[in-house]
N, C-alpha and C positions, 0 to 999 in steps of 0.2 A: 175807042170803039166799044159799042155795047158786047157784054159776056152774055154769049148763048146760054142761057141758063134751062132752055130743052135740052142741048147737047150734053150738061153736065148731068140731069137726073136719069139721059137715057143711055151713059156713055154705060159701057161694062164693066168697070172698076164699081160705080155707083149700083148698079145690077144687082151685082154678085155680095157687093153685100148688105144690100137691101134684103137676097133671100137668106144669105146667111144668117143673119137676126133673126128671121122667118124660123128657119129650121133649128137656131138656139132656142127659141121661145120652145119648141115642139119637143126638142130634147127636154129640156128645164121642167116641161107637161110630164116627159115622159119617165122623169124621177119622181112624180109623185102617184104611183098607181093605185086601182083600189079592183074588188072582185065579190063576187059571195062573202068573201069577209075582211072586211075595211082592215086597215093599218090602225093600230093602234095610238101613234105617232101623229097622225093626221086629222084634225078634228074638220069635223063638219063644215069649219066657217073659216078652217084655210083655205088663204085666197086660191089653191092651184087643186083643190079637194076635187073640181069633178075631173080638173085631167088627168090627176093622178088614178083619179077613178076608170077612166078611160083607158089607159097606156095600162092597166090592172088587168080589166076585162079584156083588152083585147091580147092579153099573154104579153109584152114587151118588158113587163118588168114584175118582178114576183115579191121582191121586198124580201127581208131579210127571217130567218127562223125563229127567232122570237116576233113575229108578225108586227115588224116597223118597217117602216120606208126611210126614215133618216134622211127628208126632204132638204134638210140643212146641210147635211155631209158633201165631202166634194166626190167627184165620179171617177172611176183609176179607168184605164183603157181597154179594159176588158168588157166591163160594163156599159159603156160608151158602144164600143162595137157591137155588142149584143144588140140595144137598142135600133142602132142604125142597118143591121143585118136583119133584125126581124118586122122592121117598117117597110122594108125594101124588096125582100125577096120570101119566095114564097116556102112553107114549113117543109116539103119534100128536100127541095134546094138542097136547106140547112141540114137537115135528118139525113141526108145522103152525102155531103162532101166529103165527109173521114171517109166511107168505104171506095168513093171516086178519086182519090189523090193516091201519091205516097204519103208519109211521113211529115208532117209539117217543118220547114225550116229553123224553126227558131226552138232553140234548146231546153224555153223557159216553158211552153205549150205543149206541153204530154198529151195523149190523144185523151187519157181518163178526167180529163180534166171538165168541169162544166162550161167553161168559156171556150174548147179546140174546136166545135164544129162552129160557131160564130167567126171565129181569127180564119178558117178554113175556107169560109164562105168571101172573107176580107178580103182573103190574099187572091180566091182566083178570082176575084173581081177590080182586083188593082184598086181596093180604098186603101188599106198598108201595105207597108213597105219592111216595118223595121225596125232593128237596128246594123251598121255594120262588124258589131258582136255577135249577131245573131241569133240574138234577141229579141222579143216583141216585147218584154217590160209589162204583165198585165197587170199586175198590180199597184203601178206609177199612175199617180194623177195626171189625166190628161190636161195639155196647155191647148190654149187656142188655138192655135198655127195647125196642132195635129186634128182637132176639130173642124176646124176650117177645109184641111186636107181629105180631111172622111167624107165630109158632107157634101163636099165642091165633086167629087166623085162618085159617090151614092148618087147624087140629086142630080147629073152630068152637065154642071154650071161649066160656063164656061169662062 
């Protein structure tokens, strides 16, 4: 018998990560930001210059205090959420969760911290989870699975 092959590009397995590439590509944009004052790190005639230009101006990514982006560096989980929380939901949201909760769960998330209202925004929207240390790990390089898990939830794939 012939292989449906409508049924394979429309099943949801095929879907799901069709947009997930979709939204890695947008993350990957969104590591390379730019603003009133470009990255140093970044030249003109890198191939991802105007995303990172883009993901700059619109606030998602600020790039480091010596003004690099570190387009090459890999992304830890804090960073990652940040991104996905400020694409997603709107600046009140985030600027108001720490005063809307208790205490955040995870030991390693101090409320003074720059990443607690992003992880804040995370948790009450069910993109993490965790660890069962009680831990959220922000300075761990995020793996796929956990990307996958953020973005399948942010973007409400199903």
């Amino acid at each position: 018998p012939k292989a449906n092959l409508n049924s394979w590009t429309k099943s949801p397995r095929r879907r799901i990560i069709s947009t997930m590439k979709k939204y890695l590509l947008i993350v990957a944009i969104l590591l390379l930001p730019n603003s009133a004052k470009a990255f140093t790190d970044v030249a003109i005639n890198h191939p991802n210059h105007d995303a990172i230009n883009y993901v700059q101006n619109e606030g998602m990514v600020e790039g480091y205090s010596d003004n690099t982006y570190r387009p090459h560096d890999f992304i830890n989980r804090a960073e990652f959420t940040k991104i996905v929380v400020e694409s997603q939901f709107d600046k009140e949201q985030i600027e108001n969760c720490m005063n809307d909760t208790e205490p955040l769960p995870f030991t390693d998330v101090p409320a003074g911290r720059w990443f607690a209202k992003y992880v804040c925004v995370a948790l009450q929207e069910e993109l993490i989870d965790g660890y069962p240390d009680g831990t959220f790990k922000p300075g761990n390089r995020i793996v796929f699975v956990e990307t996958a898990k953020i973005l399948a939830q942010a973007f409400k794939l199903e």
